[in-house]
C-alpha positions as CSV (number, residue, x, y, z in Angstrom):
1,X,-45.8,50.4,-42.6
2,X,-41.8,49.5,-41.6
3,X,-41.0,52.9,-42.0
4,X,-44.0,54.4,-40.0
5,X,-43.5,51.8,-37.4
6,X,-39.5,52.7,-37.4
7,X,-40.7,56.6,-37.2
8,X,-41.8,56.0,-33.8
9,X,-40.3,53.2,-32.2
10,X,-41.3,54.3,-28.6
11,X,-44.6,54.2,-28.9
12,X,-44.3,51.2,-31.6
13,X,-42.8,49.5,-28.7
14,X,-45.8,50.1,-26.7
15,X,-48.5,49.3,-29.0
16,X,-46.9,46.2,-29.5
17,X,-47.0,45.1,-25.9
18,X,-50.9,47.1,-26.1
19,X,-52.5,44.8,-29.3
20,X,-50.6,41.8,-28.3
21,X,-51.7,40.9,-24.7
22,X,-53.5,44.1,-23.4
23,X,-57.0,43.1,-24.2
24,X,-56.6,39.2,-24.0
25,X,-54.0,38.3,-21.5
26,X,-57.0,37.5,-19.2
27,X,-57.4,34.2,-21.0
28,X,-54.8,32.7,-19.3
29,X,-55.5,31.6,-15.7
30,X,-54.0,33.0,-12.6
31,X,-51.0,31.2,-11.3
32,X,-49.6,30.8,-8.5
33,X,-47.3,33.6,-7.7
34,X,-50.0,35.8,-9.3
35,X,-52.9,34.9,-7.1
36,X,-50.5,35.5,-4.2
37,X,-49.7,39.1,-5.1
38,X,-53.5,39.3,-6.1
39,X,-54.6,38.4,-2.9
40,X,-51.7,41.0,-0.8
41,X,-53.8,43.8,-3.2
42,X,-56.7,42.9,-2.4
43,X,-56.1,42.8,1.4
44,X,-54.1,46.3,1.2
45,X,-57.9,47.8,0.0
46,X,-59.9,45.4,2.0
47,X,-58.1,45.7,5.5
48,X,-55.4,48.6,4.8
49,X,-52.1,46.1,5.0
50,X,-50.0,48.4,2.8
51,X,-46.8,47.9,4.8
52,X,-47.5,44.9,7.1
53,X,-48.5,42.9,3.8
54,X,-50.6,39.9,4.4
55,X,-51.9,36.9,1.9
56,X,-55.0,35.5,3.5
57,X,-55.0,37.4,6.8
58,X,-51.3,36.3,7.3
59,X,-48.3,38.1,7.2
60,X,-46.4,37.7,3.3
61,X,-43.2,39.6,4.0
62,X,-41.5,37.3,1.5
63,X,-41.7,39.7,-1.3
64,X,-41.6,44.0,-1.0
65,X,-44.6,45.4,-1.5
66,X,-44.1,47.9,-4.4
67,X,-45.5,45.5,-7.3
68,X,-48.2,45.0,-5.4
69,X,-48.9,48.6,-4.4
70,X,-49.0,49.1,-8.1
71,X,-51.2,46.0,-8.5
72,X,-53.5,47.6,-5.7
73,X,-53.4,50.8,-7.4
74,X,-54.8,49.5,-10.8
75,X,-57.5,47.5,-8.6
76,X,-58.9,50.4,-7.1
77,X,-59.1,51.6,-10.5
78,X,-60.8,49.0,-12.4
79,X,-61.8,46.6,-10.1
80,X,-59.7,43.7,-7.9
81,X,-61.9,41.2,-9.5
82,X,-60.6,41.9,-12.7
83,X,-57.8,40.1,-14.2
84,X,-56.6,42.2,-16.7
85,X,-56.5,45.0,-14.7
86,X,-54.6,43.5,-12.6
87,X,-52.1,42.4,-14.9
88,X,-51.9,45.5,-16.9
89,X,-49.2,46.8,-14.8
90,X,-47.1,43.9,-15.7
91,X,-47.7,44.7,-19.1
92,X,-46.7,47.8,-18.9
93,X,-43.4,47.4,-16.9
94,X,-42.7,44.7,-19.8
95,X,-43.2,47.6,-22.4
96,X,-40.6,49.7,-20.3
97,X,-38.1,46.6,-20.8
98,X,-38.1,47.3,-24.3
99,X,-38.2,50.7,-24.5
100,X,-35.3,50.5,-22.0
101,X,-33.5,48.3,-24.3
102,X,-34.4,50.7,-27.2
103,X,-32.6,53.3,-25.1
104,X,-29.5,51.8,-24.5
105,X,-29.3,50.4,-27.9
106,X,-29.0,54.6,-28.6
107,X,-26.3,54.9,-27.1
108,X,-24.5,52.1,-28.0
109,X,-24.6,54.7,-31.1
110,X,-26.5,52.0,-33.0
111,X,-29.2,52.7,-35.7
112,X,-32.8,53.6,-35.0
113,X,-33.9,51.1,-37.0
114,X,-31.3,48.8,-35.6
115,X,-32.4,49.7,-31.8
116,X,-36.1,48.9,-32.9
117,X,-35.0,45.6,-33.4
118,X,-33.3,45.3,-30.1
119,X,-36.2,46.5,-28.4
120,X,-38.6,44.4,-30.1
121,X,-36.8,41.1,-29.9
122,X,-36.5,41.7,-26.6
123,X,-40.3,42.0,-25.9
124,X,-41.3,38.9,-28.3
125,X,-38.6,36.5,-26.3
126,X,-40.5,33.7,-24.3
127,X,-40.0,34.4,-21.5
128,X,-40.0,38.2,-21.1
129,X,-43.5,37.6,-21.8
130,X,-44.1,34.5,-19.5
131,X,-42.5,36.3,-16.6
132,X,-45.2,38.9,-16.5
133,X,-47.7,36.4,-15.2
134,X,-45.4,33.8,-14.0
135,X,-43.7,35.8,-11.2
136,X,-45.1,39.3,-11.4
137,X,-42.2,40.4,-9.0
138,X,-39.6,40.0,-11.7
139,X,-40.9,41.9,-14.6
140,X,-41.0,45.3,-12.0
141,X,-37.5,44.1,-10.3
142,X,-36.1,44.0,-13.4
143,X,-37.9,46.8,-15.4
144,X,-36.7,49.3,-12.5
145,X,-33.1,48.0,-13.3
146,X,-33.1,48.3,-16.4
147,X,-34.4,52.1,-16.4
148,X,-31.1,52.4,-13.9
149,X,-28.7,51.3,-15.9
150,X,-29.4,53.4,-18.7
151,X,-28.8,56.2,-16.6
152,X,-25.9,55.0,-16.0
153,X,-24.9,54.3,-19.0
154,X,-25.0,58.1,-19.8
155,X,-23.0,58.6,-16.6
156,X,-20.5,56.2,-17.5
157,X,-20.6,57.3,-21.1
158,X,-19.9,61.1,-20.5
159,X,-18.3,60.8,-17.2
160,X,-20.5,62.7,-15.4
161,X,-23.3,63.1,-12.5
162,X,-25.6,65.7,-13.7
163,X,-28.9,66.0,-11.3
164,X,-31.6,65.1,-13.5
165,X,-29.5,61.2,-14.4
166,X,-28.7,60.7,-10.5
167,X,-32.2,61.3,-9.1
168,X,-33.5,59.1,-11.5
169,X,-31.0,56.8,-11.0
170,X,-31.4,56.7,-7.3
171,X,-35.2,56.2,-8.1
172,X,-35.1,53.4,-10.4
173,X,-32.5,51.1,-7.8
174,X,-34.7,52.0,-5.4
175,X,-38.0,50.9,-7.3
176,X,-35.8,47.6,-8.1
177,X,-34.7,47.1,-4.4
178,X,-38.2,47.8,-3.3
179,X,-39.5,45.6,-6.3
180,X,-37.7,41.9,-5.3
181,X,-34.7,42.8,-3.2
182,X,-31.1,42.6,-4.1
183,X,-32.1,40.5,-7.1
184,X,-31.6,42.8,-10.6
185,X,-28.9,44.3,-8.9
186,X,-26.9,40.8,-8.8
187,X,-28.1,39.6,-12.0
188,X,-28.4,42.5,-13.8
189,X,-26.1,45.9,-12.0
190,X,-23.1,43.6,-11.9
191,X,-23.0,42.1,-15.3
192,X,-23.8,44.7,-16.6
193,X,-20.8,47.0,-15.0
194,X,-18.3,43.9,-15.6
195,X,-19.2,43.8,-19.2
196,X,-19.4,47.5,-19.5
197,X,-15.7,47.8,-18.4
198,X,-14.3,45.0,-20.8
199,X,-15.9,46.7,-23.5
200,X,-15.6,50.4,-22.9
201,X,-13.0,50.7,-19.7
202,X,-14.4,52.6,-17.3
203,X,-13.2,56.0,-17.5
204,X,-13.3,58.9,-15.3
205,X,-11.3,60.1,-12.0
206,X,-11.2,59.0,-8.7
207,X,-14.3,61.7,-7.6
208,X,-17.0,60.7,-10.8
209,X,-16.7,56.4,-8.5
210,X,-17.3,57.3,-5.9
211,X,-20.2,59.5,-6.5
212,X,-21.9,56.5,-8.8
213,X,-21.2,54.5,-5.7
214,X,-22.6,56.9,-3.1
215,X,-25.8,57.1,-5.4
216,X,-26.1,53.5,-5.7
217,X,-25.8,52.9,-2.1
218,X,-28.4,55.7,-1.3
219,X,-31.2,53.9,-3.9
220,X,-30.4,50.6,-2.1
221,X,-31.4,52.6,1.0
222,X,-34.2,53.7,0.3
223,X,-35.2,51.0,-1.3
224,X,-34.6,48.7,1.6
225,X,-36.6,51.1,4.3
226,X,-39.2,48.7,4.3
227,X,-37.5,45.6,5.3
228,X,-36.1,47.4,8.1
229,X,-39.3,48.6,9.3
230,X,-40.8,45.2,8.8
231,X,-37.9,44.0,10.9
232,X,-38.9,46.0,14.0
233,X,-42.3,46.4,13.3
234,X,-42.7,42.3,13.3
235,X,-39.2,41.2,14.2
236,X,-40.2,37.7,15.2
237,X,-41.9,36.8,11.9
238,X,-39.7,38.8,9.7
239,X,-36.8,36.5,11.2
240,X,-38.8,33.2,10.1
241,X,-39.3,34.1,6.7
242,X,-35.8,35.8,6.4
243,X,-34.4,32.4,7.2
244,X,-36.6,30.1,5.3
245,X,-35.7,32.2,1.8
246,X,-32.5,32.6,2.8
247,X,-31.8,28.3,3.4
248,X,-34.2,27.6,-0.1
249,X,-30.9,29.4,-1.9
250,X,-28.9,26.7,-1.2
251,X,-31.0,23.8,-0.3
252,X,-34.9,24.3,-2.6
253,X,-34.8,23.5,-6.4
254,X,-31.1,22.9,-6.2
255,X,-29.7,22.3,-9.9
256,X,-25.7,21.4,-11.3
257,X,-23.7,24.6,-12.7
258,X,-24.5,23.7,-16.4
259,X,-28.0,23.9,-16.0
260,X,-29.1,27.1,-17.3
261,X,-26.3,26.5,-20.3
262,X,-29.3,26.4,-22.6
263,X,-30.4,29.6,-22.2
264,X,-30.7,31.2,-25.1
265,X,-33.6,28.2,-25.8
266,X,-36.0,30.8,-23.1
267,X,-35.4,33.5,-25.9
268,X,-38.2,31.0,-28.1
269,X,-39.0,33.0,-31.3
270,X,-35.5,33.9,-31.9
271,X,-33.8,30.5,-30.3
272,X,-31.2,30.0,-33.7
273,X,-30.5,33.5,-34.1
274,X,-29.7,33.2,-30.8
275,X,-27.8,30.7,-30.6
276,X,-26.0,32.3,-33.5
277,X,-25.5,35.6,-32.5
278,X,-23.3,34.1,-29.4
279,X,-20.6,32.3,-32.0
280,X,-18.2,35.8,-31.1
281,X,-15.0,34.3,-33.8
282,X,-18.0,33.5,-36.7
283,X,-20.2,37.4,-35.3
284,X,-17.4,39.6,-34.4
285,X,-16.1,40.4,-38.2
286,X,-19.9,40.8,-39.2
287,X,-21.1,43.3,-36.8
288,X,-21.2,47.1,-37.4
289,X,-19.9,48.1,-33.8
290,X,-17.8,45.4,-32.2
291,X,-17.6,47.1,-28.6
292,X,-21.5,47.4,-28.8
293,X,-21.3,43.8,-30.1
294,X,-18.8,42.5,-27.3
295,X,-20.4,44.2,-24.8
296,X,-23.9,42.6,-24.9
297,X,-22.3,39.5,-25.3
298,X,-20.0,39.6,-21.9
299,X,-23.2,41.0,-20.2
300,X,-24.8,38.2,-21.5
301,X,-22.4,35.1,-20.2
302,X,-21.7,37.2,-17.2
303,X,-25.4,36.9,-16.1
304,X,-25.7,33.4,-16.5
305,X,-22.4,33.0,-14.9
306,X,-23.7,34.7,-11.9
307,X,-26.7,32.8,-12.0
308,X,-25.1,29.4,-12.4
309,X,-22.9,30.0,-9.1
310,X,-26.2,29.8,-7.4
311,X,-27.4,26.5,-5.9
312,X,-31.4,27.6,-6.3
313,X,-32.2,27.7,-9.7
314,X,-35.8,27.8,-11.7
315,X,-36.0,28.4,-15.5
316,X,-37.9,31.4,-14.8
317,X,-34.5,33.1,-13.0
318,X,-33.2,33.6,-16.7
319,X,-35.7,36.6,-17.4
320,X,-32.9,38.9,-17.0
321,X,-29.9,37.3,-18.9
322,X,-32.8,37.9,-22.1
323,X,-32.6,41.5,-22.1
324,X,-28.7,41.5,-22.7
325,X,-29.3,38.6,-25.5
326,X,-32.2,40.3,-27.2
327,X,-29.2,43.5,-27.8
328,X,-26.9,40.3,-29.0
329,X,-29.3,38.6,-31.2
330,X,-30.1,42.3,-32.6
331,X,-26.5,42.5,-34.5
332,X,-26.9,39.2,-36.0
333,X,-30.1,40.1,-37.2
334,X,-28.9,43.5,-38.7
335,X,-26.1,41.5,-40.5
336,X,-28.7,39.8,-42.1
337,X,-30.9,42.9,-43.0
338,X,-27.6,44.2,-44.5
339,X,-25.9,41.4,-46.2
340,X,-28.7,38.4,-46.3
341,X,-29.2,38.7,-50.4
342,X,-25.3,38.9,-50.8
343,X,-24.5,35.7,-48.6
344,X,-22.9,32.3,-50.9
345,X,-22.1,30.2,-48.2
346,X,-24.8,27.5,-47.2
347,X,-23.5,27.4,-43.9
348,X,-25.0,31.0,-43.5
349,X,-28.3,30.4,-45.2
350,X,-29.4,27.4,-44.7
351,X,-30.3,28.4,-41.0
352,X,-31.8,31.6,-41.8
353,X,-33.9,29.9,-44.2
354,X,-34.6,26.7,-41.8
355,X,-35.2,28.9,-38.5
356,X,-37.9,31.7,-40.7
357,X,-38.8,29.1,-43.0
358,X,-40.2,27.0,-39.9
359,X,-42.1,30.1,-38.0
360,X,-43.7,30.4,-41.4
361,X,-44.7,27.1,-41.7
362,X,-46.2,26.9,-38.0
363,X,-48.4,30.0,-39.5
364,X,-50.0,27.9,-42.0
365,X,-50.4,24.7,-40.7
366,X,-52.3,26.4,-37.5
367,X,-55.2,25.8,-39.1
368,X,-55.0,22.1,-38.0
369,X,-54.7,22.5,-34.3
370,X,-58.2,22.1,-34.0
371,X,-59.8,21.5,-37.1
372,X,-60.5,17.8,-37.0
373,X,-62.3,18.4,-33.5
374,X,-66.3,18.3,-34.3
375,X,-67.0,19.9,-30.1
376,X,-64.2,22.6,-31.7
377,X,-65.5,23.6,-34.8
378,X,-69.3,23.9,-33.9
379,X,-68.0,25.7,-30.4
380,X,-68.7,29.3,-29.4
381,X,-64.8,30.3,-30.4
382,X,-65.1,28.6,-34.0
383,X,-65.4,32.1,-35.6
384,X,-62.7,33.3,-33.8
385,X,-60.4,30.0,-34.5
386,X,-61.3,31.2,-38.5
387,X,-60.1,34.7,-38.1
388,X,-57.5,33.2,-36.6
389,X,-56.3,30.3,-38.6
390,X,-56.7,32.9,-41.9
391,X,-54.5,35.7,-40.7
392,X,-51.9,33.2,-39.8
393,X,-51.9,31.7,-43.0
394,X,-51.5,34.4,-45.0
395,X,-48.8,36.1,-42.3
396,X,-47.1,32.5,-43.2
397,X,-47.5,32.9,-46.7
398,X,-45.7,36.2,-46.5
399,X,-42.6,35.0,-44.3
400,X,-42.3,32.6,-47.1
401,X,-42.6,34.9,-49.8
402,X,-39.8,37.6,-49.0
403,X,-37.6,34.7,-47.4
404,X,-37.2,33.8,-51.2
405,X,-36.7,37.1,-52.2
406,X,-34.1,37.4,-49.2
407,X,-35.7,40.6,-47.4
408,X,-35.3,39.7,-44.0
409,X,-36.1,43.2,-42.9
410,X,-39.5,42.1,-44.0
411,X,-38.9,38.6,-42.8
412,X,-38.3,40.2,-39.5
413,X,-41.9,42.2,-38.6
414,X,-43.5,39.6,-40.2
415,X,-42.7,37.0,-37.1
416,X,-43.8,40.2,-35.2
417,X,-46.7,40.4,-36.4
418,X,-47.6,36.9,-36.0
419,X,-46.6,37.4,-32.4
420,X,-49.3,40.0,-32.4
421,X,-51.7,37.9,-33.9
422,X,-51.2,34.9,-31.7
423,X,-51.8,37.5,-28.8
424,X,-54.4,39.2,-30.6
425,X,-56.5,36.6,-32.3
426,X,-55.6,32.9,-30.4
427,X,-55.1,33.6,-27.0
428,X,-58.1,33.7,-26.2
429,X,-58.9,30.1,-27.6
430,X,-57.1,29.0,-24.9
431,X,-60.7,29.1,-22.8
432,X,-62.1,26.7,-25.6
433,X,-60.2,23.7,-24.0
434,X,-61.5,24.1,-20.2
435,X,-63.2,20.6,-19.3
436,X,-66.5,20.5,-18.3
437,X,-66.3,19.7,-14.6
438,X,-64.3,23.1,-14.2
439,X,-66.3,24.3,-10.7
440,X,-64.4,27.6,-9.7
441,X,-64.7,28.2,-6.0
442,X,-66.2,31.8,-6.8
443,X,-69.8,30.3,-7.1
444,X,-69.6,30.1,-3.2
445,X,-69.4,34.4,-3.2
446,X,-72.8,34.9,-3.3
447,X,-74.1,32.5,-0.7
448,X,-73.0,34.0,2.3
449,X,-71.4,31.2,4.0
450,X,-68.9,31.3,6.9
451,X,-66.0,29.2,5.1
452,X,-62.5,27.8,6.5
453,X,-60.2,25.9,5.5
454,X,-58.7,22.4,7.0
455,X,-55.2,21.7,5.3
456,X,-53.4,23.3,2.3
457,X,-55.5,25.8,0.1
458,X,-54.3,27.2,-3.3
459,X,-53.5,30.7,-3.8
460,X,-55.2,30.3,-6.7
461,X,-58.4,29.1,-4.9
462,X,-58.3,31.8,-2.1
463,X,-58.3,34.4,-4.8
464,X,-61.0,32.9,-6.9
465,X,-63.1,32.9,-3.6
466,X,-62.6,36.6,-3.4
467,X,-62.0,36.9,0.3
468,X,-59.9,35.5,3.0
469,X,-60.5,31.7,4.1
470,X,-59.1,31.1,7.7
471,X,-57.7,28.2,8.4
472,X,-58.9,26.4,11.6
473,X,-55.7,24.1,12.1
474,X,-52.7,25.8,13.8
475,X,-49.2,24.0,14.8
476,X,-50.6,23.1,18.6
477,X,-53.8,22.0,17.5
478,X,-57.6,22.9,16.3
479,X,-59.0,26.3,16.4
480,X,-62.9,26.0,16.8
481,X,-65.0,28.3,14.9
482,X,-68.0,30.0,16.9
483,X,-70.2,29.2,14.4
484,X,-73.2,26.3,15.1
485,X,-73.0,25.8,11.2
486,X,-70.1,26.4,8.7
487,X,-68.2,24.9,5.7
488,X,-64.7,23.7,5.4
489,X,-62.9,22.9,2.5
490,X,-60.0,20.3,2.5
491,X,-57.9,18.7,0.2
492,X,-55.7,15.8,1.9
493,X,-57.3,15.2,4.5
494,X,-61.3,13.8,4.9
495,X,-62.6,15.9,7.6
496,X,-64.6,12.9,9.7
497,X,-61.2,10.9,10.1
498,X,-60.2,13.6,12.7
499,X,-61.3,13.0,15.9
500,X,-61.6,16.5,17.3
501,X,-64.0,17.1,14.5
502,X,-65.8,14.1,14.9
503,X,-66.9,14.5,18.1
504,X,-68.2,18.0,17.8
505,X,-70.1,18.2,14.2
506,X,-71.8,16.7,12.1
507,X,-70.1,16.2,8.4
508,X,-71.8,16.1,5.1
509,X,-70.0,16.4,2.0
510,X,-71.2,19.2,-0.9
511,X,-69.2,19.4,-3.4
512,X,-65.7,19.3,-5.2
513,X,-64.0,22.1,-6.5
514,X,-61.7,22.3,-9.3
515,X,-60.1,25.2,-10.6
516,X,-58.1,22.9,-13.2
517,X,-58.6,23.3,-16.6
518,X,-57.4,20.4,-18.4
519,X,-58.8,17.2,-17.8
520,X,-57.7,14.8,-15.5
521,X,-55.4,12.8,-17.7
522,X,-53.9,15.8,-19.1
523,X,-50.1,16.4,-17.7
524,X,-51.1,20.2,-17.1
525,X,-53.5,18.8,-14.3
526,X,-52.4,19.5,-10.9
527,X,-54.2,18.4,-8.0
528,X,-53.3,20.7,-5.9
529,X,-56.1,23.0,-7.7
530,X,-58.6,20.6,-5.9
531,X,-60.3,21.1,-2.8
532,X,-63.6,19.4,-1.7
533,X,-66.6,21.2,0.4
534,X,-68.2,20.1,3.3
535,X,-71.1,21.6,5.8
536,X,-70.4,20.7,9.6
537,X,-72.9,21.4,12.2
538,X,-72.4,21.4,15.6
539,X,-74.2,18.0,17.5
């Protein structure tokens, strides 16, 4: 199976991605940043807002619109009420990442087999996958990129601009421009051409610079047409929201230099090889191709660097400093395929058999997640929790198995396919756990009601409604609806407190809606997934 999977490691790369979340990534609920891309989609088909993008009738011109123009696209295809349609995309730019990384690995001049590692580590770290739903900008931002720069690496490499690698580099910055902005190219472009010059030198004349930059500059042209249509188009709004993004750098989720120093924790599955791989004096004798080896390193502490100088920092920001760390991990993990079975020294072993040991041991115990729940076992998912709870036992059983005989190559698509089989078999279980009083706003669809909204709604909720919900509250004051009869839905505020309200309609309360699916004493709950219904009728 190793060696068929290592025969075709491009389109192992994508069946990976396919089996492991392309059929049951719809489990997981929309968040936030989701819904809000959702909801620009659906507005581009509803109400043709392809380059004025709104959210909710609104103008969104915080993000560009090409992830969701792709998002739309897929929509129109399958349906915009479906989920995982909508987050295939995502999927699939998440393939590309490790693919990309397969790529580059190439021509790094390592292995096949060893490159198939890169690419796969890559694609089974955290928060690669997390990002696709998480922030569904990033994953195309960053997928883009990373398509550039191994175009440029064969530029760099050979010292030349040949047609075919300068379009497509031109392309690809300008998908990433056009994706989330000057983002990747901070994070990603310039760590990666820092670290590419420690390692390699950058060679070539005077001539072969200047066309890199001139093609660099032309993708971040065209990538940046919109904005500068937006900003004439709709100057005044544009302005606002330029402002307000640009101040959260310095002044929203502000966080001390050190705090993303725990990186390589984000990479989850392969956290101590992680960690290990970035010991360069204990790594740099071990490794196959030091400059390969160094190289990927650099790029790695270079991006976090970079990200680290910036006030504004969310865990989610460390998507991209993966990639380079999946390539890193990827030569410790080779030196283990190579010399695992000849290694003495306990201080070698003992965390290669602590850090597979324990992913084995999660596999067999997973069995007791939920077995000692009654509700679970006699559920509707108790077959599935079976299959589930057998095929990770015996994928346990396995790791354990050829850990004692030492053949980590094995080892290694073992966790793999565990990966797959969490995706595969478990995700889904992850609907078993929603609470009972779970009253998605969607039931309202059907009744044909004329429905605003008072104070803050959820993304989440305007999504799961499945059109637009005005709001009747502006900045100077009320904005009466024509409507004799119509609902309102509110969440901070009671509706009969308010006395231009009071005086005009009459209020009854209907109902509370709760998109939440843990319970109310659960940390996950957030209340700002609650909004209550009422009917008002004019007096």
């Amino acid at each position: 199976m190793i060696k068929l999977i290592e025969k075709y490691p491009i389109v192992s790369l994508l069946l990976f991605v396919v089996i492991m979340l392309g059929f049951t990534i719809d489990a997981i609920p929309v968040t936030i940043m989701e819904a809000r891309n959702f909801i620009s989609a659906r507005e581009m088909l509803t109400d043709n807002n392809w380059i004025l993008t709104t959210m909710n009738g609104e103008a969104r011109y915080q993000k560009p619109p090409l992830p969701t123009w792709i998002t739309a696209f897929f929509g129109m295809l399958f349906g915009i009420k479906s989920v995982l349609a909508l987050r295939w995309p995502a999927l699939l730019f998440m393939a590309s990442i490790g693919i990309s990384t397969y790529l580059i690995s190439k021509q790094l001049k390592l292995t096949k087999s060893h490159s198939l590692i890169n690419g796969f580590i890559v694609l089974s770290s955290f928060y690669v996958i997390g990002i696709t739903v998480e922030a569904p900008w990033d994953i195309y931002a960053h997928g883009f990129m990373l398509m550039a720069l191994f175009q440029l690496f064969i530029m760099l490499k050979h010292q030349k601009t040949n047609i075919i690698n300068s379009l497509l580099f031109v392309l690809f910055i300008a998908g990433s421009v056009l994706s989330k902005g000057p983002v990747s190219l901070y994070v990603l472009f310039l760590s990666f051409v820092v670290a590419y010059g420690i390692a390699f030198r950058l060679k070539g004349n005077i001539l072969h610079f200047l066309k890199l930059i001139s093609l660099l500059i032309f993708g971040i042209v065209i990538g940046g047409w919109w904005y500068m249509h937006v900003r004439i188009a709709d100057p005044e709004t544009f302005a606002a929201i330029a402002v307000k993004e640009t101040t959260n750098w310095s002044s929203y989720n502000v966080r001390p230099f050190y705090y993303y120093w725990s990186f390589f924790v984000q990479s989850g599955l392969w956290t101590v090889p992680a960690f290990i791989s970035l010991l360069y004096p204990y790594l740099k004798s071990r490794v196959s191709h030091l400059k390969a080896y160094r190289f990927s390193f650099f790029w790695t502490l270079i991006a976090v660097i970079l990200l680290s100088v910036i006030p504004e920092k969310k865990s989610r920001y460390l998507m991209p400093v993966l990639i380079p760390l999946a390539i890193n991990i990827g030569f410790y993990i080779a030196y283990l395929i190579r010399e695992f079975k000849n290694l003495k020294d306990k201080r070698e072993t003992y965390p290669v058999y602590f850090h597979f040991g324990l992913i084995g041991l999660i596999g067999i115990l997973f069995w007791m997640s939920e077995f000692f729940k009654d509700s679970f076992i006699f559920s509707d998912y108790a077959v599935r929790y079976f299959i589930t709870s057998i095929v990770l036992i015996s994928i346990g059983v396995f790791i354990i198995q050829n850990l004692k005989k030492k053949d980590i190559k094995t080892v290694f698509y073992l966790c793999l396919a565990m990966m797959v089989s969490i995706g595969f078999f478990a995700l889904p279980l992850a609907n078993s756990n929603v609470k009972d009083d779970n009253k998605p706003i969607s039931e309202l669809q059907d009744k044909a009601i004329d429905l605003y909204h008072l104070d803050y709604v959820a993304p989440e909720m305007i999504y799961n409604y499945g059109d637009k919900i005005p709001s009747i509250k502006a900045e100077e004051g009320y904005h009466i609806p024509i409507e004799k009869t119509f609902y309102l839905l509110t969440r901070t505020h009671q509706p009969d407190t308010i006395e231009v309200l009071s005086k005009l309609y009459k209020m009854e309360f209907i109902d509370t809606y709760d998109l939440n699916r843990a319970s109310k004493d659960s940390r996950a709950y957030n209340e700002r997934l609650v909004n209550q219904l009422y009917k008002l009728t004019l007096k």
